[in-house]
N, C-alpha and C positions, 0 to 999 in steps of 0.2 A: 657640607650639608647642614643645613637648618636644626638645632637644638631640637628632640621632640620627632624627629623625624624616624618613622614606623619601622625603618630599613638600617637605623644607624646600630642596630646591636646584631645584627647580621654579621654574620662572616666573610672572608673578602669571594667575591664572584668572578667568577668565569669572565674572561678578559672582552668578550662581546655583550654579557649581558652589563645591565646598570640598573637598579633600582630608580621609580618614578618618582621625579622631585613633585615634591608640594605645591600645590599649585595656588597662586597668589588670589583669585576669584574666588569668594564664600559662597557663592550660589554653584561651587565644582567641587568634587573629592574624586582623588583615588581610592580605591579600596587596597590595604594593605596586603604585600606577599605577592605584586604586579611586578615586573622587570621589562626594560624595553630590553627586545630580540632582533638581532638584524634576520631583515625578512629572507634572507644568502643562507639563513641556516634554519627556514622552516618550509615544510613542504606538506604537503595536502594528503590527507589519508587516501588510497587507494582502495579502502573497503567503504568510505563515506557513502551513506545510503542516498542523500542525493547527490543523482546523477547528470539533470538538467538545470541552470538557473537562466531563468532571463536575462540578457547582456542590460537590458534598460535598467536593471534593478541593482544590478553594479554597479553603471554609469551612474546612476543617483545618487546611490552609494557614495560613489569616489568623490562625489561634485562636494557631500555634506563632510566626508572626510577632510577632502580638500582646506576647505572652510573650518572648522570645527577642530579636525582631529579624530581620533578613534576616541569615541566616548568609553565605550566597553571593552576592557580588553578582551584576547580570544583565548580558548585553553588547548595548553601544548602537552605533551607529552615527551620525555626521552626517546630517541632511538636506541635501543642497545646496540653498543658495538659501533659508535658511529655519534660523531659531534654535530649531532642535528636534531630539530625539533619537528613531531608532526602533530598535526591540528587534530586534537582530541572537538572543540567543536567554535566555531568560527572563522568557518573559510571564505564566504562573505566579505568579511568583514578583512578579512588577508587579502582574496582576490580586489578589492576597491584599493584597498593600501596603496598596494601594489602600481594600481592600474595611476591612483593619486600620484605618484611619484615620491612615496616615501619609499627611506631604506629600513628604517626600523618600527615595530609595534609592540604596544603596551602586550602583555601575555602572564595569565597565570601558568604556573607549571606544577603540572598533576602527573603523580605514577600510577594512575588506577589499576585494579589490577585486570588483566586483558579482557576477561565477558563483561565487565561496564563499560569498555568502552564505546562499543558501539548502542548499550542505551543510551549514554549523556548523548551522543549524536543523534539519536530516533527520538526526545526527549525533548531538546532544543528544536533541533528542525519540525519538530511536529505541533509544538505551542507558536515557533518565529514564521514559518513562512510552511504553509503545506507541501509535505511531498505531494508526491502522484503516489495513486491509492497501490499498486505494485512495488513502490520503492519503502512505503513502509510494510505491504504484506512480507519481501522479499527481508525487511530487517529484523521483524518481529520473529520471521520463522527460524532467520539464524539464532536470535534470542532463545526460543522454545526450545531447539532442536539441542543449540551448543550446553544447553544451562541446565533443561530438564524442568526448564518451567511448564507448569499448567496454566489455562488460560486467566484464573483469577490470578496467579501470581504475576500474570506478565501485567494485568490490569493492576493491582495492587503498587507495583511499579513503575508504571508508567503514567498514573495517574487520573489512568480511560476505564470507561464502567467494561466488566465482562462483556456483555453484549454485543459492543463498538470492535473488541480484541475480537470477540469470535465471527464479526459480520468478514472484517477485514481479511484474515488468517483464509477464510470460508473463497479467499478470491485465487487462491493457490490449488483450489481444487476446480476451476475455471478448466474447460478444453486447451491443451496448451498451442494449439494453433490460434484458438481465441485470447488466449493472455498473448501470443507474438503479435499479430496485430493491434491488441488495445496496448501496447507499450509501446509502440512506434505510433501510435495513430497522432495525425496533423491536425482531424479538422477540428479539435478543442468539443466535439457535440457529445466525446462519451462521459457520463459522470461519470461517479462515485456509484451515485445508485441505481442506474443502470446495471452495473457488473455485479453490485448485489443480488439486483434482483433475478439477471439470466442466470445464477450462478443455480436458480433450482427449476429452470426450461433442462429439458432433453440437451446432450450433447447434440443431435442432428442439429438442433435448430438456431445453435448458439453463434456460428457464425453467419449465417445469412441473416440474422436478427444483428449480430454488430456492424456489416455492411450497411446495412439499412438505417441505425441509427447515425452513421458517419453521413450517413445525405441526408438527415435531418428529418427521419418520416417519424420516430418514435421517442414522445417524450418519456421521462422517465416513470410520470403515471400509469402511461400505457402500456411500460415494461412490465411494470410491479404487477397490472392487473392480469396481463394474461401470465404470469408466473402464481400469480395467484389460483387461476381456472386451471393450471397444469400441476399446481400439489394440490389439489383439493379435490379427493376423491368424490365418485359419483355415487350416492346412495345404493346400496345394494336392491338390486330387483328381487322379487315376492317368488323364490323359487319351487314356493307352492303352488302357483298358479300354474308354469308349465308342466307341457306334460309332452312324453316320451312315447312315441309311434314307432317299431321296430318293424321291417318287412325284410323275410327273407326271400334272394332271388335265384338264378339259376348259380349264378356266378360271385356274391355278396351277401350279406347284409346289411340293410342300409337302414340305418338309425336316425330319425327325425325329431324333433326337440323342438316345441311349440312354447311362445310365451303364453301362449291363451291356454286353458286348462282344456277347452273343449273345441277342438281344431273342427271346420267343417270339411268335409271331403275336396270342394273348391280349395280350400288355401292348403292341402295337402299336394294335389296335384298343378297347382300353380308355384310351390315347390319346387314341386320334381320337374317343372315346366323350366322353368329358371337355371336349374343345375346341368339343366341336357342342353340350354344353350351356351350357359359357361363354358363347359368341354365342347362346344361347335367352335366355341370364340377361341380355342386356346393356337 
């Protein structure tokens, strides 16, 4: 190895890894403390918050890999009890490897200790490539829950204003037959802020409201606004103006309540007219 080289006062390594040589091109560096990993001994976290990636965006991936190389390596973690590495965050960038036909990748190796690891994951994937707005509600709130964080702390940490943390979080109080359908939904038409904004509509109306945006009837202006006209209450009526008509009968007392202060006998008996065909109707 090359005099100078970041890796030579290193101790000897694990008979698969090998420290990254130097690289002859000045317009390239590795960053020190990288090892190449045969890809035979790294596997993919099972808790990773994302759960969908477009196959195009690997293929692309693979093709620049291919060509290129792994520019960035990925970050690994020990498995305890066990001679294998899992992807603390760059699976990406492992699945294209992979898919390139390499056997080995560049990898930092990190023992974080276990509540970080899934922020470096919600962290990474949420500056590189967006979740879907459920797969980071679903990571933040193992954050809050496992950690005891409060909303500014998770903001604080993850680098998103309060606000953002508690629009997001706010989608886990969603009807959960309306979160089972927007997490499987196909037709790409539900945002982000769509589900914010149903998320203060009535439960009744929350699903036949996500059906209807899936056929593309309501844009997400049109969500926000009539969520709008359903938290914002109606000015209270002048309950000095009504006025209170008690009549006692053979069999009742039937108590009338007039918005007008001074009811005339017509709209009393127009009333009672009303209520006696109700019970005809029933």
């Amino acid at each position: 190895m090359a005099a100078g080289n970041a890796f030579t006062s290193k101790p000897a390594l694990p008979s698969s890894l090998s420290p990254i040589a130097p690289t002859s091109k000045p317009d390239q560096r590795r960053l020190s403390g990288a090892f190449m990993i045969s890809l035979e001994r790294i596997e993919p976290d099972p808790d990773q918050p994302r759960k969908q990636v477009e196959p195009s965006h690997i293929e692309e991936l693979a093709q620049s890999i291919a060509a290129l190389g792994v520019l960035q390596p990925i970050t690994v973690r020990e498995v305890p009890g066990a001679d294998r590495y899992r992807i603390v965050a760059g699976e990406c960038r492992y699945r294209a490897a992979k898919q390139a036909g390499l056997t080995e990748i560049p990898a930092w190796i990190r023992t974080p200790e276990q509540k970080k690891v899934l922020l470096e994951q919600v962290v990474e994937n949420w500056q590189r490539s967006d979740l879907s707005p459920f797969e980071i509600a679903d990571s933040l709130g193992i954050l809050r829950d496992a950690n005891g964080y409060s909303q500014q702390e998770l903001a604080n940490i993850t680098g998103k204003s309060k606000g953002e943390i508690s629009r997001i979080l706010r989608l886990l109080e969603l009807d959960p037959e309306v979160q089972q359908v927007a997490r499987q939904d196909a037709s790409g038409r539900i945002a982000r802020r769509h589900l914010y904004a149903m998320r203060d509509l009535p439960v009744s109306e929350q699903l036949e409201l996500l059906h209807e945006i899936q056929q593309g009837h309501h844009t997400t202006e049109s969500v926000e606004q009539r969520a709008q006209r359903k938290s914002t209450p109606l000015p209270p009526k002048n309950k000095a103006r009504r006025r209170t008509e008690k009549f006692r009968t053979t069999h009742a007392l039937i108590t009338m309540q007039f918005e007008d202060d001074s009811p005339t006998v017509e709209m009393m008996l127009d009333a009672l007219h009303e209520v006696k065909q109700r019970l005809l109707d029933k």
